[in-house]
C-alpha positions as CSV (number, residue, x, y, z in Angstrom):
1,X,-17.3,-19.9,-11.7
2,X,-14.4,-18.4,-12.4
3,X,-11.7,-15.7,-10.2
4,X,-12.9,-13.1,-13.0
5,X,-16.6,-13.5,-12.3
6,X,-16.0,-13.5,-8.9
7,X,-14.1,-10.6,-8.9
8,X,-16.2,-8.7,-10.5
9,X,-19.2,-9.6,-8.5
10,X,-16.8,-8.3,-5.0
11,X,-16.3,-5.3,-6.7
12,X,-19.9,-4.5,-7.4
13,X,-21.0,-5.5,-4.1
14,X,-18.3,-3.2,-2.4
15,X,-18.8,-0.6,-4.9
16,X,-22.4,-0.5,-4.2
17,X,-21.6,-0.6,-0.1
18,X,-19.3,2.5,-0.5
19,X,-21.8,4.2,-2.2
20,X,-24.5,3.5,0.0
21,X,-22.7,4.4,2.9
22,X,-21.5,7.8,0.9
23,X,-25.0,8.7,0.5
24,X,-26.1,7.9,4.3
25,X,-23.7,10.5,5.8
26,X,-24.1,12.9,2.5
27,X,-27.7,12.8,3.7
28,X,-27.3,13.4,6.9
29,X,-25.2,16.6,6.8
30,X,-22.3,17.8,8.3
31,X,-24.1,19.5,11.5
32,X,-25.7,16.3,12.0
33,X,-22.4,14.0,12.0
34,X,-20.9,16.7,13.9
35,X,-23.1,16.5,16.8
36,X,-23.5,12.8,17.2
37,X,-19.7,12.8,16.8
38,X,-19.6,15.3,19.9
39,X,-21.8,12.7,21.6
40,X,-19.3,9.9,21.0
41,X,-21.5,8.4,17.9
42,X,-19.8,7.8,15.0
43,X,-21.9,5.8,13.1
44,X,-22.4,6.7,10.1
45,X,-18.9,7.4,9.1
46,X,-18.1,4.4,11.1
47,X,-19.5,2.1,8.3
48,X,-17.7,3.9,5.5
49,X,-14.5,3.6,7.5
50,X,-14.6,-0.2,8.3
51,X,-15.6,-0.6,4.5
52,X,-12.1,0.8,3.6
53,X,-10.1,-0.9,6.0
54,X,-12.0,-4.3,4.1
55,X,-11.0,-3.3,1.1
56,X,-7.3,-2.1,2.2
57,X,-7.3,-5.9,3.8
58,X,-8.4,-7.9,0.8
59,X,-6.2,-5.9,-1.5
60,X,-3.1,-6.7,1.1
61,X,-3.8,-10.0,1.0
62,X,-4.3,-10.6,-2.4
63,X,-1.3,-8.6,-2.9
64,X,0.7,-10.8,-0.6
65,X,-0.5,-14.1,-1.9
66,X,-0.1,-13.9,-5.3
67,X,3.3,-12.1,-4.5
68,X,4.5,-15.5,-2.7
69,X,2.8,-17.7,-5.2
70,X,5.5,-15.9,-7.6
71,X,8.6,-16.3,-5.4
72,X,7.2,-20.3,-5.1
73,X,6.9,-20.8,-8.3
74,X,10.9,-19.6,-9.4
75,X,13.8,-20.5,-7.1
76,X,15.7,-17.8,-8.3
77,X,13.4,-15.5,-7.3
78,X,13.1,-17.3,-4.2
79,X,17.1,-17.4,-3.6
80,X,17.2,-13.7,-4.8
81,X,14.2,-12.2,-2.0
82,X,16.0,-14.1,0.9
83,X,19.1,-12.8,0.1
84,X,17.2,-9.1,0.0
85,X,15.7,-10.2,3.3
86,X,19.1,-11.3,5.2
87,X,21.0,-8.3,3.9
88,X,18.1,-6.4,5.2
89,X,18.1,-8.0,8.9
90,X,22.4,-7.8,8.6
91,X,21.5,-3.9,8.7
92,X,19.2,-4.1,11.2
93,X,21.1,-6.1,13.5
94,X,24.0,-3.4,13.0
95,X,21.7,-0.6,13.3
96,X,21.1,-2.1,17.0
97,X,24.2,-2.9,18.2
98,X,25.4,0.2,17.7
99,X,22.4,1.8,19.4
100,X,21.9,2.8,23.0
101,X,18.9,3.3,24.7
102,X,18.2,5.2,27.8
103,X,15.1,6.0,29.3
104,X,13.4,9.1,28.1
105,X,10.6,11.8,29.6
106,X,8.0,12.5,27.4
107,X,5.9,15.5,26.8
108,X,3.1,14.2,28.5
109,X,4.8,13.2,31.6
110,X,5.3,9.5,30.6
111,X,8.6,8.0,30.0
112,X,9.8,6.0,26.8
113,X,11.8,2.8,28.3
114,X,15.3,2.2,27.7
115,X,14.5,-0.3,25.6
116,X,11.6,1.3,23.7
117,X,14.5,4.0,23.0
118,X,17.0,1.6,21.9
119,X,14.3,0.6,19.0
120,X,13.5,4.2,17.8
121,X,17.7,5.2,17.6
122,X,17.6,1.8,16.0
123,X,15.1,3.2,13.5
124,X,16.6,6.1,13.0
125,X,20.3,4.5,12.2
126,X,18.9,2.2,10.0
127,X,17.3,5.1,7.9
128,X,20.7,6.4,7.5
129,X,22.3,3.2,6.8
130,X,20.2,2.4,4.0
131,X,20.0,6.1,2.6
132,X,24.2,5.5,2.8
133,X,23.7,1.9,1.0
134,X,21.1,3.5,-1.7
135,X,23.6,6.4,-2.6
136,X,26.6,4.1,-2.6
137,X,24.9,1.7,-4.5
138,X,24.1,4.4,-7.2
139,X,27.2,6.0,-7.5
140,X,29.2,2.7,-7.5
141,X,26.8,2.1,-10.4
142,X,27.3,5.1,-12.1
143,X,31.1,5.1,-12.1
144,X,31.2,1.7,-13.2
145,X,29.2,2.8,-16.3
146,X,31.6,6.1,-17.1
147,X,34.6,3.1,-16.9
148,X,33.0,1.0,-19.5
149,X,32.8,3.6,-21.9
């Protein structure tokens, strides 16, 4: 049996579940859902829910295998991703050194560690980092262009 076949036979199969399931809470009404949902059952849409996240797992997965299996199979590729992935840690490394974290009250009375805020200026450095690297990059790119002509 081939991967075609055998795709297509997953398909159907899931098809058919996310139909079924469909029908089940089209069937039951909204009132209905509503009121087991107020009673903490959530069956129905439960089903239709873990269906999705199935799918959104198989597709990652498949994505990410054959994805590899592409790198693998060219060194260049290979050599050109890990160079991607170091420059990409080289900003994140920056983007927390020159980050400071100090502990935080939340809204809810919690607080957000020192630490925990460290990550999220972290985050939010890196965003501009990379927005400064992405406009750079372009207008480097651009000016090169208007030299060469």
């Amino acid at each position: 049996m081939n991967y075609q076949k055998l795709t297509n036979y997953l398909v159907v199969v899931l098809g058919l579940l996310g139909l079924g399931f469909l029908l089940a809470i089209l069937f039951q009404g909204d009132d209905t859902i509503e009121m087991n949902a107020l009673q903490g059952d959530f069956g129905s849409v439960s089903y239709i829910i873990y269906l999705a996240q199935v799918v959104l797992a198989i597709t990652v997965l498949l994505s990410l295998g054959f994805s590899l299996k592409n790198l693998a199979s060219d060194k260049q590729k290979m050599i050109g991703s890990l160079k991607a992935i170091g420059a990409f840690l080289v900003v994140l490394v920056l983007a927390y050194l020159f980050s400071s974290g100090e502990e935080t009250p939340l809204q809810d009375g919690e607080f957000l560690s020192a630490s925990g805020a460290r990550w999220v200026e972290t985050g939010i450095r890196m965003f501009y980092f990379l927005t400064v690297i992405a406009v750079g990059a372009m207008g480097f790119g651009s000016v090169r262009k208007l030299i060469k002509k």
